[in-house]
C-alpha positions, 0 to 999 in steps of 0.5 A, a space after each residue: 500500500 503507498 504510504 501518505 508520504 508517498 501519495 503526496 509526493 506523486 501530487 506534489 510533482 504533478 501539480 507542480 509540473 502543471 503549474 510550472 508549465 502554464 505559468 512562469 516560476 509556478 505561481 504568481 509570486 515569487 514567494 509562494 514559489 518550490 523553491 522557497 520551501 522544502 520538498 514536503 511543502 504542500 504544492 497547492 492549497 484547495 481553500 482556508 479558514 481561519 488560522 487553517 488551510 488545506 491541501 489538495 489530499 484535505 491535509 490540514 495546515 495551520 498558516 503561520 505567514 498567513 498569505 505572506 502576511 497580507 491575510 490580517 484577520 483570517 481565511 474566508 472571514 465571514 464579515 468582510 467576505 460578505 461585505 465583498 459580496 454585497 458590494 459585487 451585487 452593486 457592480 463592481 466598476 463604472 464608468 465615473 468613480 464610485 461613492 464607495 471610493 469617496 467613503 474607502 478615501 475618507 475611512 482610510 485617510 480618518 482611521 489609518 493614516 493623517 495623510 492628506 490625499 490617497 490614491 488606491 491601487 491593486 498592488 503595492 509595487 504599483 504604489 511604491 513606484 508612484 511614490 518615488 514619480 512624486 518624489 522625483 517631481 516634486 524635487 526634479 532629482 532622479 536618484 532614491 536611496 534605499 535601506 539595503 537590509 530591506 529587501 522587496 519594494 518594488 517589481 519595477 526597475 528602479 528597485 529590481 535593478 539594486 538587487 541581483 535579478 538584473 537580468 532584463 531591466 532597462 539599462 542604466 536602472 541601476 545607477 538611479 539607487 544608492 544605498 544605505 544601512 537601517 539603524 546607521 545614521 552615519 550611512 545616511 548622512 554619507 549620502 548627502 556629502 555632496 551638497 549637489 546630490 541628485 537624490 529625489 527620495 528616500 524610502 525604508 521599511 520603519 520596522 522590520 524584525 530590529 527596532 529603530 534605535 536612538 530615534 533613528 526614523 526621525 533623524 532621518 527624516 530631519 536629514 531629508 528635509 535638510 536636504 530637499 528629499 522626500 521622505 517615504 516610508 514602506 507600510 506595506 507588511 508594517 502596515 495593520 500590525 503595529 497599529 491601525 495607524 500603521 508602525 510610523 505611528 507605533 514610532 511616532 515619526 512622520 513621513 512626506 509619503 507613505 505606501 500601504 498593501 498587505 493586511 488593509 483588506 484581509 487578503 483581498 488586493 487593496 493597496 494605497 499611496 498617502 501623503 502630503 497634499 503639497 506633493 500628492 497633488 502633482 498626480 491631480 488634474 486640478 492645478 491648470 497650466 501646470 505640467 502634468 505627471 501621470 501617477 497611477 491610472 488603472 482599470 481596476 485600481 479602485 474597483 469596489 470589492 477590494 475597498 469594501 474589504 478593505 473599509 470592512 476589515 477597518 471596522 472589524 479591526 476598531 470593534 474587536 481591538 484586534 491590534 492589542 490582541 494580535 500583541 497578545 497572541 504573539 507574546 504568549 508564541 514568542 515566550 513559548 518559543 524562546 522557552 523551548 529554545 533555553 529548555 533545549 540549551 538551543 538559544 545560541 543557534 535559533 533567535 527570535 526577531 523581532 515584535 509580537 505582532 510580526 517576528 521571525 526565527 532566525 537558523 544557525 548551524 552549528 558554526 554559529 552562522 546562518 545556514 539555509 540548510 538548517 532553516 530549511 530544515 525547520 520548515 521541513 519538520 514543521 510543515 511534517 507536523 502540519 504546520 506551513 512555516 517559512 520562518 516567519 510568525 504573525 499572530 491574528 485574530 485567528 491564532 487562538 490559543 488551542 492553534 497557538 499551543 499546537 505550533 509550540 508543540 510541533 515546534 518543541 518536536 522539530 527542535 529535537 531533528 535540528 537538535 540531531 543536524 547540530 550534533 552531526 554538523 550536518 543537515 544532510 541525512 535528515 534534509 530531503 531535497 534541496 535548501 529553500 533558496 533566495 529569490 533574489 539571486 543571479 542564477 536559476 
């Protein structure tokens, strides 16, 4: 008889050829690809609810990244899912703008962000490359300065071609970024050592998995306005986990522009650019005899089941006090986890980075150093013991506390596996497969 293993096995690589041969990379992003999970990754998922997915055989997972984070309250939530219907019945796009898109603007600009103009769109690359066209208007420079331990803002050139997938990016893309170091004041001062910069913006994510130090978002933001560079900050995974306000708040520091994505609409595609009306206004049609900047124009940039998400995941997020609970689930995992770790003398080589509300573990080998054997590894035991894990942990509304204490228990499980990989100095009798790899990398 073909033991369980081995029938998903024989699905995995059936589905994945499929995938593989009617769409680029399998998927639709690169994240989400095989080779950003072990070989026992589930290769498809039939539907979720809740903190729980499925896989085509009705293996049952609990999520852990939850759809790279953008899933803020849980799969198939009932009150933001009938809201999207309701709003489908309505008509979903029209030939003048929707009264919903007045409400989706007012909501958002009253609840989440102090900005005085927004503009929606369907994906965060689309606004984050908006917000560096503003930017280069409204300072007539050309260059943008970018965190280089942050690594995704953007699929178009002017990001993709600082990282190592250059390949087929207009040429010359690269030399419009600089670069510089989270929490190293001196690494952003050293870019305005000219005083004849061509530096247009300045854009980072305000946190990540290490907190600013020493005022260090605000600091930065007096340097750019010394120097005549608009300030933006990257809410898109930040964004409806520190605060409803986003993480700038949680920081108390101010932006020119701000870019929104994940987690705004539970899962559904809702992104945003906000920001001061002085620069926002030169995307408008308003300001006659001036020249014109075309700033984002999309078919379905606003078309109304992704605002009625997002304007009910708002409210879901108000009435429930989500955010303070989100904190709390994810200090009774975090605690859970570091206290596995000690019991196991493992806290040299496993760390736990970063907030409650989002955080990672970071994998050492037994050399102290970071190893994608030895993290593939861990994914390979926890998704074993049914829990689809990429390193990373965000807490929701629906991590209750029976699915929080099953992750702990699978993860005390997978430790005595990474316990064995440490003693041989070695991942490779116990890793089947290849090491999950970088997405940005040169090389197939």
């Amino acid at each position: 008889m073909m033991t369980l293993d081995k029938r998903l096995q024989e699905q995995n690589e059936s589905i994945s050829d499929r995938l593989h041969h009617l769409i680029p990379g399998g998927c639709h992003t690169y994240s989400k690809g095989d080779d950003q999970f072990p070989e026992n990754a589930p290769h498809a998922i039939s539907h979720g609810k809740g903190a729980e997915v499925w896989d085509l055989e009705q293996n049952r997972f609990i999520d852990c990244s939850m759809g790279l984070t953008a899933v803020s309250i849980g799969h198939g939530y009932e009150p933001v899912a009938k809201a999207v219907a309701e709003s489908a019945y309505l008509g979903t796009n029209f030939q003048r703008p929707a009264l919903l898109e007045l409400e989706a603007a007012e909501i958002f600009l009253d609840t989440v962000q102090s900005g005085d103009m927004v503009k929606f769109a369907k994906n965060g690359s689309t606004v984050t490359t908006a917000a560096v066209k503003l930017a280069r208007a409204y300072t007539n420079k050309n260059k943008v300065a970018l965190a280089k331990e942050h690594n995704f803002f953007s699929f178009d050139d002017w990001f993709i071609a600082s990282t190592a997938c250059d390949f087929g990016v207009e040429p010359g893309a690269a030399e419009l970024s600089v670069k510089f170091s989270y929490n190293d004041l001196a690494s952003v001062e050293q870019l305005f050592a000219d005083p004849d910069h061509d530096i247009a913006c300045l854009i980072m994510e305000p946190t990540k998995f290490d907190p600013p130090t020493d005022d260090f978002l605000n600091k930065v933001g007096d340097i750019c306005r010394a120097n005549g560079v608009v300030y933006i900050l990257d809410e898109m995974v930040s964004g409806f986990k520190w605060h409803i306000k986003g993480a700038q708040h949680h920081f108390n520091v101010e932006p020119d522009l701000s870019t929104w994505g994940k987690g705004m609409a539970n899962g559904f595609s809702a992104c945003a650019l906000t920001g001061k009306r002085e620069i926002m206004e030169l995307g408008g049609v308003r300001n006659s005899g001036e020249r014109k900047l075309f700033l984002i124009s999309s078919t379905h940039g606003a078309e109304s089941t992704g605002l009625a998400a997002m304007i009910e995941t708002i409210r879901q997020f108000e009435q429930h006090d989500m955010f303070a609970d989100n904190w709390r689930r994810g200090q009774i995992l975090q605690d859970g986890l570091r206290k596995i770790i000690a019991q196991k003398n493992m806290t040299a080589y496993l760390q736990v980075l970063g907030d409650p509300c989002l955080f990672v573990v970071n994998c050492l080998n037994h050399d102290l150093k970071v190893d994608s054997n030895f993290r593939t590894l861990l994914l390979q035991e926890m998704i074993r013991r049914n829990i689809l894990f990429q390193g990373l942990f965000y807490p929701t509304w629906s991590h209750n506390d029976a699915i929080i204490h099953e992750i702990l228990e699978a993860f005390d499980a997978s430790l005595n596996v990474y316990a064995e990989a440490l003693d041989n100095q070695s991942t490779s009798r116990l890793l089947i497969g290849e090491a999950a790899k970088p997405v940005f990398r040169k090389f197939i």
